[in-house]
C-alpha positions as CSV (number, residue, x, y, z in Angstrom):
1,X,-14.9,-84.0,-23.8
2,X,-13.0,-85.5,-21.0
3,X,-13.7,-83.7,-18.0
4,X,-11.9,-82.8,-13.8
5,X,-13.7,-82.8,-11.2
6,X,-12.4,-81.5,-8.3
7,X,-14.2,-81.2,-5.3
8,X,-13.4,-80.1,-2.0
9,X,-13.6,-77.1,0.9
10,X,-11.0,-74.7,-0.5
11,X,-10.7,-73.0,2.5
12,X,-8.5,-71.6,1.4
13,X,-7.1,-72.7,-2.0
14,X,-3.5,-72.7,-2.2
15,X,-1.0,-72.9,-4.9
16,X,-0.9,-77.1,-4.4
17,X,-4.3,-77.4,-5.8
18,X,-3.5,-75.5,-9.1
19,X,-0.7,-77.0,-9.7
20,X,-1.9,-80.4,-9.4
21,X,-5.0,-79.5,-11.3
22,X,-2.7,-78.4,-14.2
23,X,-0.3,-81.7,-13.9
24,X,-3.8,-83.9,-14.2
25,X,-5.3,-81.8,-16.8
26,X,-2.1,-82.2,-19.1
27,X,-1.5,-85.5,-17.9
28,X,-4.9,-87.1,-18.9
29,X,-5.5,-84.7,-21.5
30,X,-8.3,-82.9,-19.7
31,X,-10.4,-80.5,-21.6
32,X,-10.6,-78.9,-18.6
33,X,-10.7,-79.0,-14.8
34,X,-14.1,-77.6,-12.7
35,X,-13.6,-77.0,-9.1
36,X,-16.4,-78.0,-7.0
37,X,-16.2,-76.1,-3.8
38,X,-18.8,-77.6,-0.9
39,X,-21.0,-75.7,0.8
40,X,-20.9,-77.8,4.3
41,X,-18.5,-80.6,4.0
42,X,-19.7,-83.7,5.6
43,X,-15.8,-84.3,7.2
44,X,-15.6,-81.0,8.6
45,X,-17.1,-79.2,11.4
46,X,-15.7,-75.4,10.9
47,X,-15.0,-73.8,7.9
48,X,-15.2,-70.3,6.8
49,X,-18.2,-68.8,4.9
50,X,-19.2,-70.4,1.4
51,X,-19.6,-67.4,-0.4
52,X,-15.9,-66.3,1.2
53,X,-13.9,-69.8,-0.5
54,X,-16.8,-69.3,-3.4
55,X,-14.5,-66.2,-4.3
56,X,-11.5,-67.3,-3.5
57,X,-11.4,-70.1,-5.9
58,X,-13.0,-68.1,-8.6
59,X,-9.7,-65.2,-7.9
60,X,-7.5,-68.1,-7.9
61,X,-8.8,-70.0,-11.2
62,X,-9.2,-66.9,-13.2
63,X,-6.5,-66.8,-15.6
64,X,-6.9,-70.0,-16.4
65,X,-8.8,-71.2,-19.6
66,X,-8.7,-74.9,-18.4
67,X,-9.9,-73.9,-15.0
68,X,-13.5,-73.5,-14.0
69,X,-15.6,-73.3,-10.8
70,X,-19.1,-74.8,-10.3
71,X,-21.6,-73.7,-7.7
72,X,-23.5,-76.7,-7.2
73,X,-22.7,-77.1,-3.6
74,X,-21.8,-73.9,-2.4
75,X,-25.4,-72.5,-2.5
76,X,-26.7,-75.5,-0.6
77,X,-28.0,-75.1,2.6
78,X,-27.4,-78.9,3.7
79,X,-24.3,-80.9,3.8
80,X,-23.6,-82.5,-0.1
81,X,-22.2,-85.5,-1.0
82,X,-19.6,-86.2,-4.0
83,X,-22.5,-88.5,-5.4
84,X,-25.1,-86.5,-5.6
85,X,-22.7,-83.6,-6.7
86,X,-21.6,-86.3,-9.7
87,X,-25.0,-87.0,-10.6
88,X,-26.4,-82.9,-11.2
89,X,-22.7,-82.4,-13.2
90,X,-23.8,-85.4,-15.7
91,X,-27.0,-84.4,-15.8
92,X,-26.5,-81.3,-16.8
93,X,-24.3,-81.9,-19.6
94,X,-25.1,-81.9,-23.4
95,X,-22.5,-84.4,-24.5
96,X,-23.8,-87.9,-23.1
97,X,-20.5,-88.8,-24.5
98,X,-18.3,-86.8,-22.0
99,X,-15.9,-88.6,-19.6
100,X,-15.8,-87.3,-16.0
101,X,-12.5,-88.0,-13.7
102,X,-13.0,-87.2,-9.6
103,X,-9.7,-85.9,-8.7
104,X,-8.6,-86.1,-4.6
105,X,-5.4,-87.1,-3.3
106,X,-4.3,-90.1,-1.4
107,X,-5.1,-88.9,1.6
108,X,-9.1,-88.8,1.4
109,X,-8.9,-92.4,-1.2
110,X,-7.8,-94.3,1.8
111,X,-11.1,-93.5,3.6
112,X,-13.3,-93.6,0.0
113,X,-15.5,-96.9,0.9
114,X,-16.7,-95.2,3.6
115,X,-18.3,-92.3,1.4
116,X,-21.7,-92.8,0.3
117,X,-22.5,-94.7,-2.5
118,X,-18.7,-95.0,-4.0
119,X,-19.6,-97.8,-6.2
120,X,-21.9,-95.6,-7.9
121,X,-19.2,-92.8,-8.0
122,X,-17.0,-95.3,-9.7
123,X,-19.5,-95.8,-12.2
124,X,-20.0,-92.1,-13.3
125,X,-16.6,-90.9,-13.0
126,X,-13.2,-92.2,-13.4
127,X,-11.1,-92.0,-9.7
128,X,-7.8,-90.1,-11.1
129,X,-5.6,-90.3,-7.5
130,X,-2.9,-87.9,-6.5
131,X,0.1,-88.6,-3.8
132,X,-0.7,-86.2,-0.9
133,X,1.6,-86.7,1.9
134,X,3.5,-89.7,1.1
135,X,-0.2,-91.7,1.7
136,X,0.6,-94.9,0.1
137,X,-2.3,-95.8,-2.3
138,X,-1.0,-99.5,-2.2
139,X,-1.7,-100.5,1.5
140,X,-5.3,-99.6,0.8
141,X,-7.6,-102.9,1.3
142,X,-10.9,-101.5,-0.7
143,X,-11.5,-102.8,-3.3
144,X,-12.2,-99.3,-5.2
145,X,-8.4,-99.0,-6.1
146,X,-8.2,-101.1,-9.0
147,X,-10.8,-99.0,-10.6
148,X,-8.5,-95.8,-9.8
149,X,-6.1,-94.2,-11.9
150,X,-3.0,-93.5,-9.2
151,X,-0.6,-90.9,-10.6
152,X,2.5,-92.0,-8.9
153,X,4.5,-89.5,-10.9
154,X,2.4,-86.6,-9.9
155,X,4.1,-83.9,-7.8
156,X,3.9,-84.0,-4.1
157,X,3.6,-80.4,-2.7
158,X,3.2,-80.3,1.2
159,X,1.4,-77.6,1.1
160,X,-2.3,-77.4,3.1
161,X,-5.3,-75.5,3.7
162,X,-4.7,-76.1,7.4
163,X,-1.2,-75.0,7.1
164,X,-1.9,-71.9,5.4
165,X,-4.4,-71.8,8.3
166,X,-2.2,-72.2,11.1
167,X,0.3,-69.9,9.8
168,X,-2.1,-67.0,9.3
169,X,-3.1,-67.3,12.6
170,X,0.0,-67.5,14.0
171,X,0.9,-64.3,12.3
172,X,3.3,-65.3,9.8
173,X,3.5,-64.9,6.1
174,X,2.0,-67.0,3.2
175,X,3.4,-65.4,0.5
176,X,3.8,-68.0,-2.3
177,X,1.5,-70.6,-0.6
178,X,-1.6,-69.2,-2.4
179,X,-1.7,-67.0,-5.2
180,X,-1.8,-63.3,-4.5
181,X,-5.2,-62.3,-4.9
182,X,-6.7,-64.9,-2.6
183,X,-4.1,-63.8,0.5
184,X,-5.3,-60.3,-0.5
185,X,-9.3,-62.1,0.1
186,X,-7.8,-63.6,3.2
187,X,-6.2,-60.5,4.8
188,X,-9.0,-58.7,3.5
189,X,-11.9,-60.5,5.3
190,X,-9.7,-61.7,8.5
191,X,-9.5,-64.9,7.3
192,X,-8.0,-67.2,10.4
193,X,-6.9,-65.0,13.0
């Protein structure tokens, strides 16, 4: 089994994270991708409820076979880290044989030797690197990059949680940012006004 894991604060998911979750899954052959959203992100100080993204990744993912959502962070009451996240996801599995690939963009792989322990996260997982906002993988110094895969090819859509966000708030339309269902969540529970 080769295995996705995406982590992250989803808040909210948007159409950008699906469709470069599919474009890694087929890419690397994936058997599937998990979505791992956290609970209280250590890089963020405001975020909407857990149990609010909780639902909106599991709407978003739900028609998707490949697609699955763990709740591993999201019921902590603490802040998580991607290590310790890695560690519970191997081990619980039954196949000691299973590969594991971390999945973030460039964005956040600039700043990865400052995350804890992100030798050790090299040695459980595979880094699989996305372009996110024309973040160029190749002016990073650490030395965690020749260990990542960087999928130069992948799509870049500017698309952002704080964009959808800011436009919400603003009072404009995000029709075809995120998929229906969650902008229904969204208007639903006043998401970001």
């Amino acid at each position: 089994m080769k295995i996705g894991l995406y982590g992250g604060t989803f808040d909210p998911i948007h159409n950008a994270h699906l469709i470069i979750s599919q474009y890694i899954k087929e890419e690397l052959q994936l058997d599937k991708v998990i979505f791992i959203p956290s609970a209280y992100p250590p890089h963020k100080s405001t975020f909407s409820q857990p149990e609010i993204r909780l639902k909106m990744v599991y709407s978003a993912i739900k028609n998707n076979a490949s697609f699955e959502c763990s709740e591993l962070e999201i019921h902590q009451k603490r802040q998580t880290y991607s290590v310790d996240t890695i560690r519970q996801v191997k081990g619980g599995l039954s196949d000691s044989g299973c590969e594991l690939f971390w999945i973030m963009g460039s964005d956040n792989f600039i700043s990865f030797d400052t995350w804890k322990n992100p030798q050790e996260i090299c040695t459980m997982t595979r880094l699989v690197i996305f372009p996110r906002n024309h973040n160029d993988v190749h002016l990073t110094s650490h030395k965690f990059k020749e260990q990542a895969i960087y999928l130069e090819r992948a799509p870049i859509i500017d698309i952002s949680s704080t964009y959808v966000r800011s436009l919400v708030k603003s009072g404009r339309s995000i029709k075809y940012l995120v998929p229906e269902i969650v902008e229904d969540i969204i208007v639903k529970e006043k998401l970001y006004v």
